[in-house]
Each structure stands twice: as structure tokens, then as C-alpha cells.
N, C-alpha and C positions, 0 to 999 in steps of 0.2 A: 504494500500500500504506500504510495509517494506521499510524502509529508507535504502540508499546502504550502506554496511561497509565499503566500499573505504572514507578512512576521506582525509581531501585538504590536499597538501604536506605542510610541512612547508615553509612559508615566506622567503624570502632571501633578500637580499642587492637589487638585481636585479628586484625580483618582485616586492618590495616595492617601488622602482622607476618607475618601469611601471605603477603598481596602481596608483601614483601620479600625471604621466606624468612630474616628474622631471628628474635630470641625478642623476646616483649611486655616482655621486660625491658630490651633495648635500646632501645626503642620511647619505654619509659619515659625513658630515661636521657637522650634525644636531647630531652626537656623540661626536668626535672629536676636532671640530674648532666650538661649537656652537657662535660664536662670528663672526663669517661669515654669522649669516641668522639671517633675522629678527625674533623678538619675535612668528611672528603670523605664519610664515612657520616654526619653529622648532616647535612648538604647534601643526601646522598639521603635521610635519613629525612622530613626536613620538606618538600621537593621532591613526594614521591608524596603527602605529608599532603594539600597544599595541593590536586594533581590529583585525590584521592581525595572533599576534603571532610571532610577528618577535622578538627577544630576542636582536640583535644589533652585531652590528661587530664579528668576531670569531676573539678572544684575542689573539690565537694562531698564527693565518695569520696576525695578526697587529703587532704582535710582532717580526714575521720573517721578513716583511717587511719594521719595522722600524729601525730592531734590539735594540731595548726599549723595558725594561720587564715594564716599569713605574712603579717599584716598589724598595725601598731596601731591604736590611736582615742584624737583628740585632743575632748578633753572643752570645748568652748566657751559660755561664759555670754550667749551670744546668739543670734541667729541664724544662716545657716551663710555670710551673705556679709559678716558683721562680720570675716572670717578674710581679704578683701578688699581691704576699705575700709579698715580701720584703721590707720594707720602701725607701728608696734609691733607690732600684730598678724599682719603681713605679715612682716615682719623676725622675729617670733618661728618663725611656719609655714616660713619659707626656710629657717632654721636648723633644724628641725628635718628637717624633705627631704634635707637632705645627709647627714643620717645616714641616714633610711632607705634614701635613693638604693646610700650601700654597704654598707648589710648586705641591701639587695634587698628588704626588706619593701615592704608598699603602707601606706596615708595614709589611714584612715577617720575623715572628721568628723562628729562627734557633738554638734548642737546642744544646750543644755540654756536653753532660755527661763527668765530670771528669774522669770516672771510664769505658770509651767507648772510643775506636780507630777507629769507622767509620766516619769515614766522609762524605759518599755518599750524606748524607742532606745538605752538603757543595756544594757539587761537582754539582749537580742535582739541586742549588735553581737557579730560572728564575729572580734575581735579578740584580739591573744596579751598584750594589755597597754592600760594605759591610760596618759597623760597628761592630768591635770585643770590647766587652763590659768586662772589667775586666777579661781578661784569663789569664793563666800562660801563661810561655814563653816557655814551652815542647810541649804545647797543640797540637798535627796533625791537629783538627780543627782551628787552627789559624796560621799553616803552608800552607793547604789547601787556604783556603784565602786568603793569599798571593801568591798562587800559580795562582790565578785566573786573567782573564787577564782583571780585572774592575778595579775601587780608592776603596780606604779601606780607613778606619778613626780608629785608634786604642785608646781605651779609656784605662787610668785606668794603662799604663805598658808605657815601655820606649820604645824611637823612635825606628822605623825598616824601613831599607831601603824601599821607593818605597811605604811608607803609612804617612799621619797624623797623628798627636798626640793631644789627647785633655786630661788636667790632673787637679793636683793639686799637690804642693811641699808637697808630705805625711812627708817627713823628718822634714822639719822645722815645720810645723804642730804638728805633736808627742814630739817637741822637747820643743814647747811652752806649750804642758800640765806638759812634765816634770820640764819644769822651775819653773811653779806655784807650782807642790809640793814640789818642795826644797825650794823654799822660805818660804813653810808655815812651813817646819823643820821635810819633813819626807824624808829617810834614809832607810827605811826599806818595803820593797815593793813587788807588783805580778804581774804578766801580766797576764792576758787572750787574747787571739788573734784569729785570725780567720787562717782558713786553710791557710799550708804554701807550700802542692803540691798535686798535682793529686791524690797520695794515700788515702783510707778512711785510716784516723788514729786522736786519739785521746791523748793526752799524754803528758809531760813532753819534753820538746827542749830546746835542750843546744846549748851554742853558733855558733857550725857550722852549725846546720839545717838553726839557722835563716838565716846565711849571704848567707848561699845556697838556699834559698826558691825561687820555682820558682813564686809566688803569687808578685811579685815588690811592690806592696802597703803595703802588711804585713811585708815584709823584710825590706822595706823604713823607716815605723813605729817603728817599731822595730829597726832599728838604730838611730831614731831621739831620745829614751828613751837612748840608751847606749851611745851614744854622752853626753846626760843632765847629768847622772846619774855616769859616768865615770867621766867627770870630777869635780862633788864635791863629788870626793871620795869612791864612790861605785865602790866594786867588782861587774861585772854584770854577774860574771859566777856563781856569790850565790844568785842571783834573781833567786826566780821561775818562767817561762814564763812554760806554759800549753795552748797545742793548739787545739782548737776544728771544727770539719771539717763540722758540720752544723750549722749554722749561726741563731741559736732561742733561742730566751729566755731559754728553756730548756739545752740550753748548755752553755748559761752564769752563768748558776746556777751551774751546774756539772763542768764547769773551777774554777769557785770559790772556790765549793768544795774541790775541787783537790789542789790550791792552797794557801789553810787552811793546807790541812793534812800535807805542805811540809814546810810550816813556817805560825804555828798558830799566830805567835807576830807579822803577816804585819799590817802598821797600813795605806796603801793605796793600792787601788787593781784599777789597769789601762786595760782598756778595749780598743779593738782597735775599737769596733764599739758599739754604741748605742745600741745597739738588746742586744749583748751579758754584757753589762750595766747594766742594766734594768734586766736579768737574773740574772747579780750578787747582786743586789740589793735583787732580792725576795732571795736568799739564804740565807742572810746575816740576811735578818728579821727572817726567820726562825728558824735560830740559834741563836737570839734572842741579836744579835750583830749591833747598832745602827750607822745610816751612817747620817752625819759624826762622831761621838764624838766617835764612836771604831775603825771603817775601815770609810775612804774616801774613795770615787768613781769616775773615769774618765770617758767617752765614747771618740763615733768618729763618726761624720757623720752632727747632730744639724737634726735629726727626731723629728718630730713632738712632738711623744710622747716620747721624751726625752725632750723637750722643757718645755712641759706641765708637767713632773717631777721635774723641776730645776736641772737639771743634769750640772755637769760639763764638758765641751767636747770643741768638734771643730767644726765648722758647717761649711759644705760645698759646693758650691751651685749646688747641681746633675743636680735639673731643666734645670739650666743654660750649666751645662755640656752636657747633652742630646741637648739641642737647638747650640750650639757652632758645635757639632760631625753633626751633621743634616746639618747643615747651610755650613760646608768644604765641606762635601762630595755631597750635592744639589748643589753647587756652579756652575750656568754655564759658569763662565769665568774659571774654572778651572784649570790653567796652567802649575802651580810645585806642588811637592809632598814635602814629609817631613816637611812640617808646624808643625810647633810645638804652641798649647794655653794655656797656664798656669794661671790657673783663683787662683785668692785671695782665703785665708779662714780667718774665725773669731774665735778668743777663748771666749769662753762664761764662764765666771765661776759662779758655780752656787751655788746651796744649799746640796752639796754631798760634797765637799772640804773645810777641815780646817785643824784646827794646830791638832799634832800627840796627842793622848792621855798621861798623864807624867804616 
């Protein structure tokens, strides 16, 4: 006897409450509100699901009807495995997971390519909020976002109307590694920095790019250096800064480089971020020029493995920053906007900084 090809319809909300002889509101609940049913009827309710085939609520109609995507979107200025690779970047995303983890929201990441004007991935996310994660201040995608009729938490750049600010004072920060290297009696110096706008570019920046960069952290930095450095008497329009638009070891090498060939006699070379540190470091061995006792070395961030280097730097608490940006914008007594959190940092000094060579 052939068995029929007609296979049984799929399960629904409805039919699973008839099988049960519950109502579709328990049905609901036992997804939901499971804190409305006992242990031993959510065991049967999901029990006959799974026999049945019932897959559970359509997301889509829960979501119209609640108007709750129960999810946010973290806004990133790269692509979407920069949220991977990056050290910082990973310490900022953990920190932020812990919060959604307990208010049970989900984690949508929303690339926004420097080098890209669409924003449709903006426009199109089903999210109840945003997080703009270290953008420039031209960015479409973080105009977009503001354009949006949710809370936003802006990490990493200055206050904007109608959003949250969760940071750190990059100024005074930069300003405290430049204090230590004048005190140890060096004079003569180089910057390597991280991208200062949207453009791919690589290269040599003189004093108007930085104050115009749209990057606020890097231009913040970079003023906390010409503040220190200006006033015990340095020209800063005769520092080399050299700025590199991808953020890896391999372009803290190649800033280095770059900032040899334009004054071989620096005898400290200031890095705005650990990564690009640690690239100037491997340069510097390879040129067979020893850190400290030829070139000193600064970072920026207090990563791991800068830590586990003895790097001299700033260390700052991402984790915490990702959990602070989570905890505003999860907030459910949510009332006002424009909060501003200014979290502490630490100078670490380490084993890359001492006095200049005579």
C-alpha cells in the first residue's frame, strides 16, 4: 500500500493549543512569559511543539504587535569582522553582550564602511535602538541613526542632540603620556595615529588635518600631545605625525617607517593605539634600533597584549565602556536623553619608556 504524498500541514499556534486542549494564550506564554506556567506544563507545551513541528511564534507578527524588535544594532565603522579582530573592539562587543545577555535582547551588527554612503543596512535594521560605536562625525551612517525614531547611545565622539554619550577624556589621557616623556627629557619626537577621516589615505598630517579630523578620538589625542608638547617648548608643526587608515600591526610598522624617513634622530615615537605600538615596535627591531635605549615607545588603549609586552600606554576600560553604552540605552526607566558617562583611565608606564639617548 503507497503511503499518501499529502504530508500534515504545518503546526501553528492554534493547532498546538487544540492538541493540548489549552488556550493559544498559554501556548503563547510557554514562549514568551514562561514564568506564567509551571515547570511541568511548559515541558508539555514545548514537548508536543517539538513532536508536532511547531517552530514557535512568527517573530515577524510579534514584533508588529508589540512593536519590539527585542533586539539592538551596534553601528561599526568597518566591516563586520573588525568586531573580531580588533582588540578593543572585542573587549568593547563582550561588554556590551553582558548586558544584552540580561535584559535578553539579541546583538545586530550593522557595518557602516568608511568608504560607503549606503545606509539602507541602517535604514532596514528591525532594531529597538542603536549604538554608534566610534564613527566620524560626517558619517551618513550615523546621521541615518539619528534620523531614526529609537534612543541611540553614541560611543567614542562628542555629545549630539537627542543621543547618549558614553567616553573617555582622550585629551587628558594623550596629555598624561606626553607629560611622562618630557619629564624623562625627550624633545624630539613622532606620532603614529590612527585614521583621521573617511578617506583611504595614508601619509604625513600637518597641523590643520588634525584639528579638522573628523575621527574626535584621534583629533582629541592629538591635541592632548600639542597641548604637552607646546608648552615645554616644542614646535608641533616640526613633529612628524603620519597617519594610517588601517588599524594593524602592519601599519604601525609602515607609520614608523614613514616617521624615521622624516626625522631619523626621534628619540620617542607615540602611538595613539596599542595595535599600531606593537607594529612600531616590530619595525624598530628590525632596523635593529632598540626600544627603549634608541627610540621609546607609547601606545593607547592597555590591550592585552600590550600589557603582556610592558608597553607604555593608557589603558582604558572598553569592557566597561561596552557595558555603560548597553546599560543607557537597555534602561527601562528611560526618561532624558543626552546623558553624558565619562569613565576614568590609567597610565601604565612601562618597559618601552626612558630617558633620551645622549
Amino acid at each position: 500500500m503507497e503511503r499518501s504524498s499529502r504530508s500534515r500541514p504545518p503546526a501553528t499556534l492554534a493547532s498546538l493549543a487544540a492538541e493540548l486542549g489549552i488556550s493559544r494564550t498559554t501556548v503563547s506564554n510557554a514562549y514568551n512569559r514562561p514564568d506564567q506556567l509551571s515547570p511541568q506544563l511548559r515541558s508539555r507545551v514545548m514537548d508536543a511543539a517539538r513532536r508536532l513541528g511547531y517552530p514557535g511564534p512568527d517573530p515577524v507578527a510579534r514584533s508588529l504587535r508589540t512593536r519590539k524588535a527585542g533586539a539592538i544594532g551596534l553601528l561599526l565603522t568597518e566591516q563586520i569582522s573588525y568586531a573580531f579582530r580588533d582588540p578593543a573592539a572585542v573587549a568593547f562587543l563582550e561588554g556590551l553582550t553582558l548586558e544584552c545577555d540580561l535584559a535578553r535582547v539579541g546583538l545586530l551588527l550593522v557595518p557602516a564602511r568608511p568608504d560607503s554612503d549606503d545606509t539602507m543596512a541602517v535604514s532596514s535594521a528591525a532594531v529597538d535602538g542603536f549604538i554608534a560605536y566610534s564613527m566620524p562625525d560626517d558619517d551618513p551612517h550615523l546621521a541615518a541613526v539619528l534620523a531614526r525614531p529609537v534612543p541611540a547611545v553614541i560611543c567614542d565622539q562628542p555629545a549630539v542632540a537627542g543621543a547618549d554619550l558614553v567616553g573617555i577624556d582622550d585629551r587628558a589621557a594623550a596629555r598624561g603620556i606626553a607629560d611622562h616623556l618630557i619629564a624623562l627629557g625627550h624633545r624630539r619626537i613622532g606620532v603614529v595615529c590612527m585614521r583621521l577621516g573617511r578617506a583611504n589615505r595614508d601619509g604625513a598630517v600637518d597641523l590643520a588635518r588634525q584639528q579638522a579630523a573628523h575621527y574626535h578620538v584621534q583629533r582629541n589625542r592629538l591635541a592632548g600631545l600639542r597641548d604637552a608638547f607646546t608648552a615645554a617648548g616644542v614646535a608641533w608643526d616640526r613633529v612628524p605625525v603620519v597617519e594610517r587608515f588601517d588599524h594593524t600591526l602592519e601599519a604601525g610598522a609602515s607609520g614608523a617607517a614613514q616617521v624615521l624617513s622624516l626625522d631619523p634622530g626621534i628619540t620617542a615615537l607615540i602611538a595613539t593605539s596599542d595595535v599600531l605600538a606593537l607594529g612600531a615596535i616590530d619595525e624598530l627591531s628590525r632596523r635593529r634600533q632598540r626600544v627603549p635605549d634608541d627610540v621609546s615607545v607609547t601606545g593607547f588603549d592597555g590591550i592585552r597584549a600590550a600589557l603582556d609586552a610592558g608597553l607604555t600606554t593608557v589603558a582604558q576600560p572598553v569592557g566597561e565602556k561596552g557595558r555603560q553604552a548597553g546599560r543607557m540605552l537597555l534602561d527601562p526607566a528611560r526618561s532624558s536623553h543626552g546623558r553624558r558617562v565619562v569613565l576614568p583611565t590609567t597610565f601604565l608606564p612601562g618597559v618601552t619608556t626612558g630617558p633620551p639617548r645622549l
